[in-house]
PyMOL commands that place a pseudoatom at each C-alpha (Angstrom):
pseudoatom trace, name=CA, resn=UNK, resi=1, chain=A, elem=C, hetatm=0, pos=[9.634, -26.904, -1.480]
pseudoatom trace, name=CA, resn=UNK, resi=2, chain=A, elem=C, hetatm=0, pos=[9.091, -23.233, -0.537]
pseudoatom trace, name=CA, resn=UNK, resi=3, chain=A, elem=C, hetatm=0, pos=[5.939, -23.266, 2.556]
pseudoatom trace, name=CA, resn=UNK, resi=4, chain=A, elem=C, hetatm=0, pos=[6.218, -19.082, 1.715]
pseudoatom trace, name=CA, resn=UNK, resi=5, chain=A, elem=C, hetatm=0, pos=[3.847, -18.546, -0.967]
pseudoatom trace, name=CA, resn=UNK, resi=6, chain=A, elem=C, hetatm=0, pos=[3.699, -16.692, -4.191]
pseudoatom trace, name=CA, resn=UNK, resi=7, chain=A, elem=C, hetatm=0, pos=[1.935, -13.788, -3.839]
pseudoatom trace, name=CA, resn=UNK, resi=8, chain=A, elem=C, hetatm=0, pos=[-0.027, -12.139, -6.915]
pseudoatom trace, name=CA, resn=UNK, resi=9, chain=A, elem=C, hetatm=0, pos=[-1.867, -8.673, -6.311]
pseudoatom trace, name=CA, resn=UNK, resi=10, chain=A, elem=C, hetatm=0, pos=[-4.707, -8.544, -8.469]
pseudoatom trace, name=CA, resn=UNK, resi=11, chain=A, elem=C, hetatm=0, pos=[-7.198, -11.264, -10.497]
pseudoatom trace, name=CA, resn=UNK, resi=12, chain=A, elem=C, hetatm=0, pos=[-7.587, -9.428, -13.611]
pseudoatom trace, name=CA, resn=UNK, resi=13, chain=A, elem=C, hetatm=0, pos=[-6.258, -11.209, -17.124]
pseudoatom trace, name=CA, resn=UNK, resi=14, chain=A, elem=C, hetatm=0, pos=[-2.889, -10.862, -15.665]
pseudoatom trace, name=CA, resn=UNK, resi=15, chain=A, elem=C, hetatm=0, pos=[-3.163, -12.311, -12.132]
pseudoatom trace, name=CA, resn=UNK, resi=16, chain=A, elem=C, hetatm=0, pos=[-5.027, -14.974, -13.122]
pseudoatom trace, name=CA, resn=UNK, resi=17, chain=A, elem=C, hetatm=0, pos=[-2.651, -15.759, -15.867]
pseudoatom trace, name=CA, resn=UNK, resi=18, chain=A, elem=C, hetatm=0, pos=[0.282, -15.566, -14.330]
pseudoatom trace, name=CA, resn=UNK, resi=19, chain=A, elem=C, hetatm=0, pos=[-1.194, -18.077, -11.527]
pseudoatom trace, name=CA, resn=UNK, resi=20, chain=A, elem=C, hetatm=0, pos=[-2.276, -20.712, -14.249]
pseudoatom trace, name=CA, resn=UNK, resi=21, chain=A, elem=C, hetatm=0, pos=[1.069, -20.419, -15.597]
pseudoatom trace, name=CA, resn=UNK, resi=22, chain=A, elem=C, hetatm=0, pos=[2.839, -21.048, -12.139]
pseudoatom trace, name=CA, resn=UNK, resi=23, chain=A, elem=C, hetatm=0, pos=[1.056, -23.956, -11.164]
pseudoatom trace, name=CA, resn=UNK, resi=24, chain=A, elem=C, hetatm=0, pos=[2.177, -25.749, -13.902]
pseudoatom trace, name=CA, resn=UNK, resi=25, chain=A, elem=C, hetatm=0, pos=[5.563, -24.859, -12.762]
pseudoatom trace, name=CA, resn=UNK, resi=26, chain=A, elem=C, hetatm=0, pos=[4.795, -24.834, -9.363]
pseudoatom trace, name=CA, resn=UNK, resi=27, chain=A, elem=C, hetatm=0, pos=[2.258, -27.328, -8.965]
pseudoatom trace, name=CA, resn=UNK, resi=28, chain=A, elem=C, hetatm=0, pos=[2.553, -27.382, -4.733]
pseudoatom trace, name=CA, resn=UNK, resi=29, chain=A, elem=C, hetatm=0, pos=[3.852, -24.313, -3.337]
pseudoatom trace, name=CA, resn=UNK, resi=30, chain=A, elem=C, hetatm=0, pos=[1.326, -22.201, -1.751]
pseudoatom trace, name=CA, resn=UNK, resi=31, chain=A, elem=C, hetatm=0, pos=[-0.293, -19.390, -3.831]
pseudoatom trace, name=CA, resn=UNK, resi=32, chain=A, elem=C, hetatm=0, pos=[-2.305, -16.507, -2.356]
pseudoatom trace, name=CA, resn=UNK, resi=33, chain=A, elem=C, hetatm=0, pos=[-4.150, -14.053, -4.517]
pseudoatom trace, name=CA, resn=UNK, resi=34, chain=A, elem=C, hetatm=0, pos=[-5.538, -10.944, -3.476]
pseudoatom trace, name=CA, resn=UNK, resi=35, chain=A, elem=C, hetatm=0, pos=[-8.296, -8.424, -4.945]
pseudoatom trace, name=CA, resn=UNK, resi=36, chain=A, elem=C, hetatm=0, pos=[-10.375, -5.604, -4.452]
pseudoatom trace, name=CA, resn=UNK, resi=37, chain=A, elem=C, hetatm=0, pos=[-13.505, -6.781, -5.698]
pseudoatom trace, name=CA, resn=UNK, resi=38, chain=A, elem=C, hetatm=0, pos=[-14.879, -10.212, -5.705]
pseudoatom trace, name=CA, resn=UNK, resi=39, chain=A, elem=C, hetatm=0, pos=[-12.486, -12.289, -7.542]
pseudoatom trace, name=CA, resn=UNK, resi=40, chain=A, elem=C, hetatm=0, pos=[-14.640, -13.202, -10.274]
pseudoatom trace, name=CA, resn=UNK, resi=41, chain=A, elem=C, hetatm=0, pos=[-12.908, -14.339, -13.233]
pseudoatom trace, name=CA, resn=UNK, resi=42, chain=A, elem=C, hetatm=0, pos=[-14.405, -13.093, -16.872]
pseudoatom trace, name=CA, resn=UNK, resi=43, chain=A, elem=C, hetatm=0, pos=[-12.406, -11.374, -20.687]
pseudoatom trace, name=CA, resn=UNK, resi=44, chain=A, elem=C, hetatm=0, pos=[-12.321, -7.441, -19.285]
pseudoatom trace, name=CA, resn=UNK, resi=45, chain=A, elem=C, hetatm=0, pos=[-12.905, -6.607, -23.407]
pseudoatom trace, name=CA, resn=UNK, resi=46, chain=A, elem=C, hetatm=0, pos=[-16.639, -8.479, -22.998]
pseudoatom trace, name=CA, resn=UNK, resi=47, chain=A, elem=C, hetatm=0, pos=[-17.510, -5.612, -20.913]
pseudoatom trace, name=CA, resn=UNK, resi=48, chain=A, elem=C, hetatm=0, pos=[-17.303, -3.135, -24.024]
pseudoatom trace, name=CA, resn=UNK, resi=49, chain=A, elem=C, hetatm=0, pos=[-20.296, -5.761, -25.623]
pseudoatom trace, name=CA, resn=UNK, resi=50, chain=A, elem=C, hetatm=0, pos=[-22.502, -6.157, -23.047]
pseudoatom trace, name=CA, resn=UNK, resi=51, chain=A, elem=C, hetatm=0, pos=[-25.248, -4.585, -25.032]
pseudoatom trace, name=CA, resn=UNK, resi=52, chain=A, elem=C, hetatm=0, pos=[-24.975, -5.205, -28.351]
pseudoatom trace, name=CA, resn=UNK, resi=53, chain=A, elem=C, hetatm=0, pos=[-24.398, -9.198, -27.632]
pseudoatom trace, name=CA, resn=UNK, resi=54, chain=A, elem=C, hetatm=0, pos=[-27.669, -8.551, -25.214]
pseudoatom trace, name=CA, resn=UNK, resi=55, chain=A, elem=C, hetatm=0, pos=[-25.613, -9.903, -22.216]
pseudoatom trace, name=CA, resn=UNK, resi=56, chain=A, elem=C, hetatm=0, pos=[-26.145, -9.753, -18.657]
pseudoatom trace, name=CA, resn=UNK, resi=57, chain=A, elem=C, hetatm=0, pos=[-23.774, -9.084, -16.366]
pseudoatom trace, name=CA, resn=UNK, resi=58, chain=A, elem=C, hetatm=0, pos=[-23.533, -12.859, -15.171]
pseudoatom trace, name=CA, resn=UNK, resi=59, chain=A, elem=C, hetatm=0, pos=[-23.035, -13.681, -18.530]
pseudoatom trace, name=CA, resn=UNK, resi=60, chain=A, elem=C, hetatm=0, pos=[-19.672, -12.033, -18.569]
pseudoatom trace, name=CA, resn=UNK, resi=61, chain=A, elem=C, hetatm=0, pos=[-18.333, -14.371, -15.697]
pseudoatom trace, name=CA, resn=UNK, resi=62, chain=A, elem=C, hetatm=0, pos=[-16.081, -17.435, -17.176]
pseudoatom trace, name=CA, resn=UNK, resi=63, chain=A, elem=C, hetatm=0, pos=[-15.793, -18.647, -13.566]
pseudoatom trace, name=CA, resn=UNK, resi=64, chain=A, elem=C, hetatm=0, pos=[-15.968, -17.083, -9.848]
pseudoatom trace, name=CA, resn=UNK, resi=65, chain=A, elem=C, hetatm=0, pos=[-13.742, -16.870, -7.186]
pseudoatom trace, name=CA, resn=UNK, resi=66, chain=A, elem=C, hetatm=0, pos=[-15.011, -19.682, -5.658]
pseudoatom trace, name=CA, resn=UNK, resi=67, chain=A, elem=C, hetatm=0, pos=[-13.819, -21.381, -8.710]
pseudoatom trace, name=CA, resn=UNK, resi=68, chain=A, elem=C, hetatm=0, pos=[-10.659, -20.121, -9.408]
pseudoatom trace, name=CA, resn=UNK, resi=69, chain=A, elem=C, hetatm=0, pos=[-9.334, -20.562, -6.205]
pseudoatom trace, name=CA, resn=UNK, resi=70, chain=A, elem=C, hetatm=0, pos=[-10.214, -24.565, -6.329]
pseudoatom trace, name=CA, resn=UNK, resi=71, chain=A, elem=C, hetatm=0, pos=[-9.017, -24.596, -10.396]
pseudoatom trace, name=CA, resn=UNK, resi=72, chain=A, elem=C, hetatm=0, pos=[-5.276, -22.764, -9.345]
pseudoatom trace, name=CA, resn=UNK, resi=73, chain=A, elem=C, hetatm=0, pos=[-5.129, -24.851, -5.619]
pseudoatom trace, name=CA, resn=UNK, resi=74, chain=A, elem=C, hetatm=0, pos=[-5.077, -21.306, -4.428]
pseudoatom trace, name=CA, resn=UNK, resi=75, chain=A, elem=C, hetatm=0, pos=[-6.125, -19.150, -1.546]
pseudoatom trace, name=CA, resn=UNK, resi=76, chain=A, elem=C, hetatm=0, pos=[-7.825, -16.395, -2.979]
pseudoatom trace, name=CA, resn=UNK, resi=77, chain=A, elem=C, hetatm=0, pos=[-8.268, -13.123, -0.165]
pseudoatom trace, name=CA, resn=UNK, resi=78, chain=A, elem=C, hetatm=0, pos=[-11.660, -10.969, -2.008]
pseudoatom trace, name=CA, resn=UNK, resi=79, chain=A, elem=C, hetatm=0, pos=[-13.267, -7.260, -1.047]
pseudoatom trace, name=CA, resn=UNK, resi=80, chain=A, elem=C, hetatm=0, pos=[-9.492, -7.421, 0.598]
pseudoatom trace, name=CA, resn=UNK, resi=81, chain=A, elem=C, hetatm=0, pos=[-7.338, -3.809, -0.128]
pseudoatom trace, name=CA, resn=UNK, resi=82, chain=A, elem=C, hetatm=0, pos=[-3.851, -4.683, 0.009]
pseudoatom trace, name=CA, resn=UNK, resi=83, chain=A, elem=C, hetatm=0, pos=[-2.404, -1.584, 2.104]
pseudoatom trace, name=CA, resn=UNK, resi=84, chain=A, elem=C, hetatm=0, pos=[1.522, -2.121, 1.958]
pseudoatom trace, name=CA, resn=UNK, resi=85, chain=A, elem=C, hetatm=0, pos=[4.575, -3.969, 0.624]
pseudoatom trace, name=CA, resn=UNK, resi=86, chain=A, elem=C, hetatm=0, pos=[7.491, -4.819, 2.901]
pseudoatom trace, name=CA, resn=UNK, resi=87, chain=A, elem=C, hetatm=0, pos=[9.783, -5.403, 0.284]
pseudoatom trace, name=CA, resn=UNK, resi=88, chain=A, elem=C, hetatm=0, pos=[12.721, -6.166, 3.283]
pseudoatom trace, name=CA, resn=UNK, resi=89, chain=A, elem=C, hetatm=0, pos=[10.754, -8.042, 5.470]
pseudoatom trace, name=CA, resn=UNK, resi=90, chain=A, elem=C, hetatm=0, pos=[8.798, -9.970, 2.618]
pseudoatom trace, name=CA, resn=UNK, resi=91, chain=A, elem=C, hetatm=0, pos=[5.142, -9.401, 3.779]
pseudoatom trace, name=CA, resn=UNK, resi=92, chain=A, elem=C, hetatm=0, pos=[2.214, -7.466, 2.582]
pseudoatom trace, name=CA, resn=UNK, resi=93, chain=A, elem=C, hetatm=0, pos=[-0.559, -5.666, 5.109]
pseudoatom trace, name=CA, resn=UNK, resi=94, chain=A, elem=C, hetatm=0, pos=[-3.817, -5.875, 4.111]
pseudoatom trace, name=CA, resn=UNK, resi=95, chain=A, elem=C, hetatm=0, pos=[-7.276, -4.697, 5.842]
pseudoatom trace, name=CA, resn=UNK, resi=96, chain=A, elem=C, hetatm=0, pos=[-7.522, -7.945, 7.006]
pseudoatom trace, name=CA, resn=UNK, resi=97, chain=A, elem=C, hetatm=0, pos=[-4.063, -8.825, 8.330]
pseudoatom trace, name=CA, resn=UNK, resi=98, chain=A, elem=C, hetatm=0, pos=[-0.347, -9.414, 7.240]
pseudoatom trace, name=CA, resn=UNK, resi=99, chain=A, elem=C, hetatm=0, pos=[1.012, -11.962, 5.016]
pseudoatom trace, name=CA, resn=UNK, resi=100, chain=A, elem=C, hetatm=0, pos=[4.363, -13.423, 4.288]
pseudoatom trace, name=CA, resn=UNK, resi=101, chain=A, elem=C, hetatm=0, pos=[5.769, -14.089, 0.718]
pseudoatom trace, name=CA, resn=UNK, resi=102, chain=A, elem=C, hetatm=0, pos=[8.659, -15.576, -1.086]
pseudoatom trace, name=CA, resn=UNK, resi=103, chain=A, elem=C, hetatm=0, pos=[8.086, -13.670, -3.684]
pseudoatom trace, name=CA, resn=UNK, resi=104, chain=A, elem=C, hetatm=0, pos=[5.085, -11.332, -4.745]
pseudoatom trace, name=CA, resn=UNK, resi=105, chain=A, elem=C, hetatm=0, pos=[4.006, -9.766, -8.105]
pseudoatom trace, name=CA, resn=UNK, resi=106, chain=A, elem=C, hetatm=0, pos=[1.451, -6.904, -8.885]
pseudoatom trace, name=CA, resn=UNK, resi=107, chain=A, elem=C, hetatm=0, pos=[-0.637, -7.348, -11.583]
pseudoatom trace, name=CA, resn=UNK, resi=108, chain=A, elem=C, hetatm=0, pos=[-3.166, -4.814, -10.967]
pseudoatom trace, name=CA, resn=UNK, resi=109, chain=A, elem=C, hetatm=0, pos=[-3.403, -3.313, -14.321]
pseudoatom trace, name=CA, resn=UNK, resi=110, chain=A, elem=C, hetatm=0, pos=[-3.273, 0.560, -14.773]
pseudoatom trace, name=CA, resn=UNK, resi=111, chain=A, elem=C, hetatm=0, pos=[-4.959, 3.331, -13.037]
pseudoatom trace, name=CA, resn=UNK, resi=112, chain=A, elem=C, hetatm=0, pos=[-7.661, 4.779, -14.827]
pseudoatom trace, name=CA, resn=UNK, resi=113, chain=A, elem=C, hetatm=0, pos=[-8.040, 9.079, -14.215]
pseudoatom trace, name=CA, resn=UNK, resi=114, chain=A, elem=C, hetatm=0, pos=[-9.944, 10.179, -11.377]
pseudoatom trace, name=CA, resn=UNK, resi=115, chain=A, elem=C, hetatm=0, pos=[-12.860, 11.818, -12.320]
pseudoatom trace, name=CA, resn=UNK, resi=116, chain=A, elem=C, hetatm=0, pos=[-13.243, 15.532, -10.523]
pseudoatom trace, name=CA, resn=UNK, resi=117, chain=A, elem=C, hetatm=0, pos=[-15.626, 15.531, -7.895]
pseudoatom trace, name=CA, resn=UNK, resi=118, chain=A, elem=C, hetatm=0, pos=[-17.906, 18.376, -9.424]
pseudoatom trace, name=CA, resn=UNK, resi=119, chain=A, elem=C, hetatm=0, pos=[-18.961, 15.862, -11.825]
pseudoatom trace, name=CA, resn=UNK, resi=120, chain=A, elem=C, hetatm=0, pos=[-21.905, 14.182, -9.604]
pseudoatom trace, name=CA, resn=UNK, resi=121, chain=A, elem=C, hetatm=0, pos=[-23.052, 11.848, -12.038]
pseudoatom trace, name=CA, resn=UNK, resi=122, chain=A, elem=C, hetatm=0, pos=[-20.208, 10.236, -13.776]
pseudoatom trace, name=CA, resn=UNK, resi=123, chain=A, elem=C, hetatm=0, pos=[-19.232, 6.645, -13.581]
pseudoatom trace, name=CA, resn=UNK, resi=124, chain=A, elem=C, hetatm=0, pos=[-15.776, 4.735, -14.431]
pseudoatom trace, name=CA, resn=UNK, resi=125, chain=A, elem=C, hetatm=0, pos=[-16.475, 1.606, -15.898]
pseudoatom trace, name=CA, resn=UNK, resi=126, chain=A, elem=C, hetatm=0, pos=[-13.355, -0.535, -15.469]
pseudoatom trace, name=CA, resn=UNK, resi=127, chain=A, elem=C, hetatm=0, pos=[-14.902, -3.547, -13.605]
pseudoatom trace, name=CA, resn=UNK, resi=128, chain=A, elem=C, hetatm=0, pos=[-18.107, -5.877, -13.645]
pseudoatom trace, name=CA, resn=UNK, resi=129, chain=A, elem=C, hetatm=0, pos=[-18.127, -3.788, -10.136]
pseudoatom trace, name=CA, resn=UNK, resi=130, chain=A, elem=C, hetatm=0, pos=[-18.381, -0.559, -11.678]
pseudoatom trace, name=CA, resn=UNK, resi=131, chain=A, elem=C, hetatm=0, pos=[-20.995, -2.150, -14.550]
pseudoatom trace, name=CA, resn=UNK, resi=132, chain=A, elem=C, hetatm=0, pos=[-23.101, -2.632, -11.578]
pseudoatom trace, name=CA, resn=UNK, resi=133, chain=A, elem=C, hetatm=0, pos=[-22.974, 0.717, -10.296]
pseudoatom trace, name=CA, resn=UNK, resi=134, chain=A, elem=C, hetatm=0, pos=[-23.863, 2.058, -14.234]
pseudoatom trace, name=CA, resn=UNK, resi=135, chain=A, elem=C, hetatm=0, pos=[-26.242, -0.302, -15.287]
pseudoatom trace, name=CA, resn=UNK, resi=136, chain=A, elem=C, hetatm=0, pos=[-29.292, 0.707, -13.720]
pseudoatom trace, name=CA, resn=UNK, resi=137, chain=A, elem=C, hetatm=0, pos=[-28.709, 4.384, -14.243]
pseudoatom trace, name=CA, resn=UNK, resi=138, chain=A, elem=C, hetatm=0, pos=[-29.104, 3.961, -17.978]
pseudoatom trace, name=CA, resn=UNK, resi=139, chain=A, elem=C, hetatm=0, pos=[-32.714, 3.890, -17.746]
pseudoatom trace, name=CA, resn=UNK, resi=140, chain=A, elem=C, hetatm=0, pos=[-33.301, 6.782, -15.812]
pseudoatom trace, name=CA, resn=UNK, resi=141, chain=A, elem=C, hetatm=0, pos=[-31.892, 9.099, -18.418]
pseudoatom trace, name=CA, resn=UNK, resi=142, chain=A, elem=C, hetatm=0, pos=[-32.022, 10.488, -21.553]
pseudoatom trace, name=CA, resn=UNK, resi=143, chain=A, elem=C, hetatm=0, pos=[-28.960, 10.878, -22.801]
pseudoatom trace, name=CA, resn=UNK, resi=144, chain=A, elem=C, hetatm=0, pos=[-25.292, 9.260, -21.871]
pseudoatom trace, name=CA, resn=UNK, resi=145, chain=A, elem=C, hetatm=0, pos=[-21.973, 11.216, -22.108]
pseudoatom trace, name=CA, resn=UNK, resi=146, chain=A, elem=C, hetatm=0, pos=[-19.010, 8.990, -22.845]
pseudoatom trace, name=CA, resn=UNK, resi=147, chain=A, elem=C, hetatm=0, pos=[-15.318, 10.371, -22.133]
pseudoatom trace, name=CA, resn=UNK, resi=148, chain=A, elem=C, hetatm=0, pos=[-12.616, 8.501, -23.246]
pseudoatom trace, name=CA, resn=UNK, resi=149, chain=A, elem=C, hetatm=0, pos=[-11.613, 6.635, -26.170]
pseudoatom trace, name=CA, resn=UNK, resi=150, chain=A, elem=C, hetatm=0, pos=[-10.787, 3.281, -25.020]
pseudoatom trace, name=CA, resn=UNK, resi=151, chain=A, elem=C, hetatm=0, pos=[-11.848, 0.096, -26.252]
pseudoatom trace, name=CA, resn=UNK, resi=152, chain=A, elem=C, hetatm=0, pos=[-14.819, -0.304, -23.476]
pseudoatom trace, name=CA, resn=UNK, resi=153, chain=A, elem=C, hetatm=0, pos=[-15.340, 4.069, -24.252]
pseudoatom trace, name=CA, resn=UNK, resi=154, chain=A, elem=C, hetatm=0, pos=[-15.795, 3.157, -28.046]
pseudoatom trace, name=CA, resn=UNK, resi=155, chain=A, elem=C, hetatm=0, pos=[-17.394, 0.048, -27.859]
pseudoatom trace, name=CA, resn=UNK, resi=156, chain=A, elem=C, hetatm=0, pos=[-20.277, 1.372, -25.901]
pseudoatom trace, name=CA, resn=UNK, resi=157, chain=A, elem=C, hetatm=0, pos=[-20.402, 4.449, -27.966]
for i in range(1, 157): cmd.bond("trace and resi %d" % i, "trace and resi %d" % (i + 1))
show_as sticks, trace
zoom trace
């Protein structure tokens, strides 16, 4: 048995399903996830129907960190930015250490467009973080600009 873990950047779809998929493959070797944001699992494409299923954000959350991490028999590292890859040496650095791997995948999804600074008051909703962010904003105006035709851009359109 390896006592190196598998690694897995990211608990999106992707993470997560890879690590369900290893433990029943791997069902003791140590598994260590890390993320960003808090680790919550929920189906990304629910954010695009928050509002016209009346949902609240809560509602969107299949099962939290807390969870997953018991479900998988996994170590799950939250709020934790993963800040280099040492391919050679077979460790990561993170903001809140190092770790060693026996192997490590990155399943942190794409990289949405930055949006330029001169735009004060635009939002990027790619997360039930960012949702939080928006949310409350939407009652303070009167009217919402949406940019970009995604499936959560033209959902909420």
């Amino acid at each position: 048995m390896n006592t190196k873990p598998l690694i897995i950047i990211g608990t999106g779809s992707a993470g997560y399903t890879l690590a369900t998929f290893w433990r029943k493959i791997e069902p003791n070797q140590p598994l260590m996830i890390f993320t960003q944001d808090n680790g919550d699992f929920y189906h990304k494409p629910m954010l695009s129907t928050i509002f016209s299923k009346q949902k609240t954000l809560p509602d969107l959350v299949s099962k939290t960190a807390k969870e997953m991490a018991s479900s998988l028999n996994a170590t799950i590292h939250t709020e934790c930015k993963v800040d280099s890859i040492y391919p050679d040496q077979k460790k990561i650095k993170t903001d809140k250490g190092e770790f060693a791997y026996e192997q490590c995948v990155i399943a942190t999804g794409s990289v949405p467009k930055q949006i330029p600074h001169q735009c004060k008051m635009a939002y990027q909703i790619n997360s039930l973080d960012d949702y939080k962010l928006f949310l409350p904003l939407l009652n303070t105006h009167d009217t919402v600009q949406i940019v970009g035709a995604g499936l959560i851009g033209c959902e909420l359109t």
